[in-house]
Each structure stands twice: as structure tokens, then as C-alpha cells.
N, C-alpha and C positions, 0 to 999 in steps of 0.2 A: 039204403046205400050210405047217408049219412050215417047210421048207426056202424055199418061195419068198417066206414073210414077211421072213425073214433075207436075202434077196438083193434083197427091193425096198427091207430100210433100208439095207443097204449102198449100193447105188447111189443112193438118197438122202441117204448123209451124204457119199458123196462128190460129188455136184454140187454140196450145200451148202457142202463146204470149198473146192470150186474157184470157187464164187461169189463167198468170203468173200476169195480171194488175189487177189493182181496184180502179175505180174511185171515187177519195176520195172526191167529191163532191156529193156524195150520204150518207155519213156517217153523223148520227145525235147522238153529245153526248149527255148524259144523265147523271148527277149527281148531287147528294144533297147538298156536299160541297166541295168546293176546296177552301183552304183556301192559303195565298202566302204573307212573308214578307221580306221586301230587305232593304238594304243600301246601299244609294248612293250617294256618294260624287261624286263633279262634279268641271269643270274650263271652265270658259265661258266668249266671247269677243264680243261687237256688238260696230256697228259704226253708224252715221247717219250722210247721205252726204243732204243737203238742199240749195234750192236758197233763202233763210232765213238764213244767217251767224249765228244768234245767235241760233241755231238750231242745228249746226256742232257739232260732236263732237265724241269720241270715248271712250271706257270703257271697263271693264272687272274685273272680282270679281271671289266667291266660292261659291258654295252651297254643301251642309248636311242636304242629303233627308231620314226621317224612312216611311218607306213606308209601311202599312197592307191593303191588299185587299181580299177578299173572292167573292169567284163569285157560283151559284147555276144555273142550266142549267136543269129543268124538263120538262116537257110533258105541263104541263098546269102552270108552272112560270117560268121566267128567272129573276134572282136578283143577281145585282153589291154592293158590301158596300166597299169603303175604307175610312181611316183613316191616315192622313199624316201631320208630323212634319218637319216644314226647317228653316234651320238657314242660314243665308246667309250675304255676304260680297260683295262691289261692288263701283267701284271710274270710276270718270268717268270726264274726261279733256275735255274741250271745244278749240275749234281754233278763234273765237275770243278774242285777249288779252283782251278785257271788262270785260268777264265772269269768274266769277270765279270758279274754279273747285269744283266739290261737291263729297263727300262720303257717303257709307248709309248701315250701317248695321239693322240688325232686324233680327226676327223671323213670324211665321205662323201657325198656325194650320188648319187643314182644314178636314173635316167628310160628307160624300153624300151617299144616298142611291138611288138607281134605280131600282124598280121593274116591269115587263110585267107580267101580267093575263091573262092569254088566257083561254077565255069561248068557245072558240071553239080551233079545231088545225092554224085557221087561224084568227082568231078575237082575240083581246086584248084590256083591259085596264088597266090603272097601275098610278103609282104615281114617285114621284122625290125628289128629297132635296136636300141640303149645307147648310152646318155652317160653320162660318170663321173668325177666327180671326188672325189678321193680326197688329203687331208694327211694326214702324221702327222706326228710329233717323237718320237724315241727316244734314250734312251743309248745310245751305240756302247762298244763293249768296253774305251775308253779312258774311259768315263763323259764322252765328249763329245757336246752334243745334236746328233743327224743328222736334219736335217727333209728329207723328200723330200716330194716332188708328183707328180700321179700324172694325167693327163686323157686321155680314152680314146673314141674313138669306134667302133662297130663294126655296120654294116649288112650285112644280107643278104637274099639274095632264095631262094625255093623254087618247088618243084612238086610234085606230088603225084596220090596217089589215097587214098580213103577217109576216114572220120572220127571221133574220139573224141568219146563220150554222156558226159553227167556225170547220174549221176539221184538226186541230191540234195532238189528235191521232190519227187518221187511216192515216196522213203523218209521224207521226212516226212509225207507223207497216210496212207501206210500205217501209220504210230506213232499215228497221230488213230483211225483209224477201229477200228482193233485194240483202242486204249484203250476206245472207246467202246462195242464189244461187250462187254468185258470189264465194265465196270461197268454195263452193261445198260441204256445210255441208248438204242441203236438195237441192232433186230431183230437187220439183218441189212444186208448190206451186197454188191453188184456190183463187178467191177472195172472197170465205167464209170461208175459213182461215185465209187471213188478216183482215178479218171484224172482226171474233172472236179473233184476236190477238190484233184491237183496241179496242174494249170490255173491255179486259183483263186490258189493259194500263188505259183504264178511270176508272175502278172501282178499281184501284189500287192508283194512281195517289192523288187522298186526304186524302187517309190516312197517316196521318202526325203526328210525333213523335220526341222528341228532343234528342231520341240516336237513333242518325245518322248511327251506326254501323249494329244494328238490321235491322232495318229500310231497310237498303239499302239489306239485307239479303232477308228479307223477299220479297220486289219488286224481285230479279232476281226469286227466286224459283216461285212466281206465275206467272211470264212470261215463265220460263221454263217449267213447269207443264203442261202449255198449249201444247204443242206437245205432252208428252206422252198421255193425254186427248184425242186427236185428231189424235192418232195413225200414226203422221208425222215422215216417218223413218229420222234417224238423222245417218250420215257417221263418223259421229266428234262431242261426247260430250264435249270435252276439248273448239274446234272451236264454238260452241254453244252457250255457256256460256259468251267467248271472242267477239261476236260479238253483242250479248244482252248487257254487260254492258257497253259495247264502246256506243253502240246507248243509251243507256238508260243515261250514265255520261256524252258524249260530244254532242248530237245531240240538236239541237235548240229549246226550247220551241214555236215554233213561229207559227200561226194561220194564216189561209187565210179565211178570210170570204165569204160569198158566201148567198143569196138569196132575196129577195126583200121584202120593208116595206114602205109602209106610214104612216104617224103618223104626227095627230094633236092636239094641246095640248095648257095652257097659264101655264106661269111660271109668279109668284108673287115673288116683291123681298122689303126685308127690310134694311136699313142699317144705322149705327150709325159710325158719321167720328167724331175723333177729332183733334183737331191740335194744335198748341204752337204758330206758327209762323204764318203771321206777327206778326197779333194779336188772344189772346187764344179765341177759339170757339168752339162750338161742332153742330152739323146737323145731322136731322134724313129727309130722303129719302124713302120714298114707289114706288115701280116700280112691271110696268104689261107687259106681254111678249105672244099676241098670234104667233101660227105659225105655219107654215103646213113642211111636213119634207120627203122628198123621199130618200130611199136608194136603191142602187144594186150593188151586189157583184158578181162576179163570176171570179170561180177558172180556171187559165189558165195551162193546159198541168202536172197537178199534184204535178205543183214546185212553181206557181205563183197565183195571185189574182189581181184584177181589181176592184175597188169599185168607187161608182160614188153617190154624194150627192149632192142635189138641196134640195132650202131651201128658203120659203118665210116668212117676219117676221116683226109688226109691235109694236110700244115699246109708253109706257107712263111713264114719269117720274117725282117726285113733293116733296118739301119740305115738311116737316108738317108744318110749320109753317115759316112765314116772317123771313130771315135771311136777313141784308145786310153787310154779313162780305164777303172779296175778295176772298173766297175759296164757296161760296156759290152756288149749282146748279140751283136753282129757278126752272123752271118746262122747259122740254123740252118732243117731240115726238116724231113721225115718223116712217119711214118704210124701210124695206131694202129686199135686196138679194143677194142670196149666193153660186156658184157652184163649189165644188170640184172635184179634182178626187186625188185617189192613188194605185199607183203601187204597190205589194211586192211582190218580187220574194227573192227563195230560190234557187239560184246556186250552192251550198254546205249541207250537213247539220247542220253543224255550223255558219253558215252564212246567214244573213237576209240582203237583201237589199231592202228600203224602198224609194220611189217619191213620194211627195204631191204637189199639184198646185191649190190654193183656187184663185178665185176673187169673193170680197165682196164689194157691195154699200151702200149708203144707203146713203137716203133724209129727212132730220130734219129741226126741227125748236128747238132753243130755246129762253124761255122769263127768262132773271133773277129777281131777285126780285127789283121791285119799277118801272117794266119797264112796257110798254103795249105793245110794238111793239117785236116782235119778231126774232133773226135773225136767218139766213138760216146754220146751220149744215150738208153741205153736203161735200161726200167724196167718194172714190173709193181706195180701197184697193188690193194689190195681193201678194200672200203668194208662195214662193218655196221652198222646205227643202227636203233634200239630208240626209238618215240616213242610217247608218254601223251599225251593229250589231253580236261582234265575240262572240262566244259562247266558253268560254276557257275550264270551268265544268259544271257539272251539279247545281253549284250555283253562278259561276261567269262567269261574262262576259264585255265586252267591248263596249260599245256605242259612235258614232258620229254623231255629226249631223252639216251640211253645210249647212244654208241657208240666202235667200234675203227677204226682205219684203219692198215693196211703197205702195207710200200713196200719192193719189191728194185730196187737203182740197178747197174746195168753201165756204168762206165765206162772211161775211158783210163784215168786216173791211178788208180783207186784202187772196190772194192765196197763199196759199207754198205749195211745193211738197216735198216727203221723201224718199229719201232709204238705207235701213237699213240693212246691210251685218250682217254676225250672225254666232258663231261659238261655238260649244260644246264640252266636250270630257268627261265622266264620266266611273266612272268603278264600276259595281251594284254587290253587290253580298246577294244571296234569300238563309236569314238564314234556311227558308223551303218554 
């Protein structure tokens, strides 16, 4: 008798804990717009150590980023648009006494669109874009100011199968309802409860207003509505309330991706460079980009994410026309590859910690102008970046970012290798 007392609580404490979970890697948003704009000023340091002395050297400046992005997430489209303005500042000292140190301020603008079609729930095709315009003004080696111009357009088209989840709110329903067990405002809790409570958060979530006051009103009461809806006895309305807008003001925006895609596609690129220095020029550049593209994501333990990218990709590039000025590209090719991974785990809910690890190759050739023979552009690349992310409100927050980047160069003339320590610290804060 004892024995089977013991086996009807166990399998009753565990229906109750599979009652109380919801695996938020089943959750698919859905919305028409989510619109989202921030300001971010930033201070930032990189070094570059090389067996190439005139190579050396170390730097650090500011950036002032306006950042507007809008993202849409339907059944049958997924479409990204942002729009971003920087200004920036940046000096950077060399360790050969040769060289002389240079400075370089400027501006940027930059506008891209990315849209998925999906003709079926797993087939897609869609299209791509950027426009960019890009000044700066720096000292050249002779401490004479070099302004170049930089305008750039590049569209492309794809196709596909499959699709990338972001479940961003059903990990915030789940921080709500968790919290709320936890200080014993509700029983207990279904995971068609929290599903209907991430519902609630997505179709709340873009509606966007610049009084903030209202605004913030009107989110708790349709987050609160939902329980009496769902006839969820509540112990503690005051606690209720306190634990909705804590999660809703300090909880992390932050998204774990999760599902699989391939996608092949060529990206065409235009671009018009000018320059002052040595001598005044200007070059226009068409370039062709096919490439095949694997993604997979998957969400770890309901706090984490694992994403894994492979990427193969062949390039063509070419003057319009004969330049033999010293900044000129003349025509080069080639091919390359690329495999990432990244980590991001949420050990808090204010708290995002993020690991990237790329190595990228890639085998060229280029001919400049007036030459016939061509030389070899080959290189190997690897990328590490360590990022922090404190979530202080609901519109500001804290980012850092720690990382490495080398580089092995094989060329004609001459081998060097690179690497490049890197160091970030910005503080963003999302007007909405």
C-alpha cells in the first residue's frame, strides 16, 4: 500500500510539473507590425597585432547610432525594414615611428529591406536590398585630409525551403506565470494558458504610441484581463499586477531562434567610390554574389538557443570602365566558405548572454587594370565575440561586446597574418 501511495504522488507530481511547463519552442508569432526605434551611442577600441610592423597598431573612437527597424511575422510573409543613421569618430596610432597616425571622422546612412514569401507553409521566395551612403574624411599618412564617398546599392533575390521561430513571447509569458507561482498569486498554471498569455503579449506588443503613459496602461490591463477571461483564480490582485509590470518593464526583449532553412539566392551590387587623395578620382564597380545558405536553430532547456550557419558563396567583381588610378579594383573573383555557430543563453531575465565563433575562407584572384595576369587573393579568417546584454527598463539597456578576429592573407607579393582584439560598450535606449 505504501508502495503504490508513492507511485500515485509521483505520477502526480509529475503531470503537475508537465502542467506547470510549456515548451516554448512550439510557439509561432504572428504579427502584422512591430515597429522598434533606439539610440545608441557607443565607445569602442580595436588593436591589430601583425608580423607586418606597419600593420600594428591600436585605436579607438565613438559612435551615434538612430536606429528604426519594423519587422512583420505572418503565415504566408516574414519582412525586416530598417533605416539607420551614424556618426562617428575614430583615431588610431600606429607602432612603427614611420607611420603616421591617422584620424577619421564621417557619417552613414544605411536603408535594407528583406522579405520571405511563402507559397506554401514550407516553400518560399522573396527578395533583398541596401542603399548606403557612407562620407568620411581622414588624415592620409602625409596628414592630408582624404575624403572619400562611398554610395552603394545591392539587391537580391532567393528561394527556399523552410523557416526560422523566434519565441521571444511565449519566453516572456513563461517568466510571468512562473513568477506568479512562485509568489503564490495563482495555483497553478496549463500550458494553454501560457500560450494564450503569449498571444496576448504578441498582439499587444506593436501597438505603439508616443504617450508612454497611456500606453503602458493600456498593455497591463490587457495582460490582466486575460486571467479573468480564463477564469484563473488569482489569491493577490495587488501581487498580480506587481508581477506583470516588473516582467513586462524589466524582462528582456531577447529571442531564441529555433527551426531550419535553406536558401539559395544571387545578390547584385553597385557602387560609386570617390576619393581626394592621392589623387582626385572617382570608380564605379558592379558586383554578382551567388550562394547557397543553411541555417538551424534550436532552443535549449527554455532559457537558451543554438544556431548553426554554413554557407557556400561565389563573387564576381569589375570596373566599368579602365581606371589606372592607385585606389582602383580592376576586376577580381572567386569563391569562398563559411561556418558559424551561436550560443544565447538567458540565465536571468534581464540578462542575455551571447557566443559567436565564424571561420570564413575564401580563394580569389584579382587582375587590376592594364594587367593580364592575375594575382591570388587568398585568405582565412576567424571571428569570436563575447556579448553582455543588461536589460535596465523596458527602454534601456546595457550592451558589451568582447571580441578577437584573424586573418591568414596568401598573396602574390608578400604573407601576413592578423589579429585584431576588439572592444565595445554602448548604452541603447528604444524610444518605442
Amino acid at each position: 500500500m505504501k508502495a503504490l501511495t508513492l507511485t500515485l504522488f509521483f505520477v502526480f507530481g509529475t503531470l503537475l510539473l508537465q502542467a506547470q511547463s510549456y515548451d516554448i519552442s512550439q510557439y509561432r508569432a504572428r504579427y502584422e507590425r512591430r515597429p522598434f526605434l533606439e539610440i545608441n551611442p557607443s565607445l569602442n577600441y580595436s588593436g591589430t597585432f601583425s608580423d607586418f610592423d606597419q600593420f600594428v597598431n591600436h585605436g579607438g573612437g565613438g559612435n551615434l547610432i538612430i536606429d528604426w527597424r519594423e519587422q512583420s511575422s505572418l503565415d504566408n510573409r516574414i519582412r525586416n525594414i530598417s533605416v539607420s543613421g551614424q556618426a562617428q569618430f575614430f583615431r588610431q596610432e600606429f607602432k612603427n615611428a614611420g607611420t603616421t597616425d591617422i584620424s577619421r571622422k564621417g557619417a552613414s546612412l544605411f536603408a535594407s529591406i528583406e522579405q520571405y514569401n511563402y507559397t506554401t507553409p514550407k516553400k518560399f521566395w522573396g527578395f533583398r536590398g541596401g542603399v548606403s551612403l557612407n562620407a568620411q574624411d581622414q588624415d592620409d599618412f602625409q596628414l592630408n585630409s582624404d575624403r572619400f564617398t562611398d554610395i552603394s546599392l545591392q539587391p537580391g533575390l532567393f528561394f527556399g525551403t523552410g523557416r526560422i521561430e523566434f519565441a521571444e513571447d511565449a519566453l516572456l509569458a513563461n517568466w510571468m506565470m512562473d513568477d506568479l507561482l512562485e509568489q503564490q498569486v495563482i495555483g497553478t498554471t496549463t500550458p494553454e494558458q501560457r500560450v494564450l498569455l503569449a498571444q496576448r503579449i504578441t498582439s499587444i506588443i506593436g501597438n505603439r504610441t508616443f504617450d508612454f503613459r497611456r500606453r503602458r496602461i493600456y498593455e497591463l490591463q490587457q495582460l490582466q484581463q486575460l486571467f479573468t477571461e480564463e477564469n484563473i483564480a488569482i489569491d493577490n490582485e495587488f501581487m498580480l499586477f506587481a508581477v506583470l509590470n516588473d516582467n513586462w518593464a524589466f524582462a528582456n526583449r531577447a529571442s531564441l531562434p529555433r527551426g531550419k532553412r535553406w536558401q539559395f539566392g544571387v545578390d547584385a551590387g553597385g557602387l560609386y567610390h570617390y576619393e581626394s587623395q592621392p589623387i582626385a578620382g572617382d570608380e564605379f564597380t558592379l558586383s554578382g554574389r551567388p550562394y547557397v545558405n543553411y541555417t538551424s536553430g534550436k532552443i535549449i532547456g527554455n532559457n537558451a538557443s543554438s544556431i548553426w550557419t554554413a554557407e557556400l558563396s561565389a563573387y564576381y567583381q569589375t570596373d566599368l570602365e579602365e581606371n589606372n588610378s592607385p585606389f582602383s579594383s580592376g576586376e577580381r573573383y572567386g569563391g569562398g566558405a563559411s561556418f558559424s555557430h551561436r550560443l544565447v543563453w538567458l540565465p536571468i531575465s534581464r540578462t542575455t548572454l551571447s557566443w559567436t565563433n565564424q571561420v570564413a575562407g575564401q580563394l580569389g584572384t584579382r587582375i587590376p587594370d592594364g594587367l593580364e595576369d592575375g594575382l591570388k587573393e587568398n585568405r582565412l579568417t576567424f571571428l569570436s565575440t563575447l556579448s553582455w546584454d543588461y536589460f535596465v527598463t523596458y527602454n534601456w539597456s546595457f550592451v558589451m561586446n568582447v571580441g578577437v578576429a584573424g586573418q591568414f592573407n596568401d598573396q602574390d607579393f608578400f604573407d601576413f597574418h592578423t589579429v585584431r582584439p576588439s572592444f565595445n560598450f554602448s548604452t541603447r535606449y528604444a524610444i518605442f
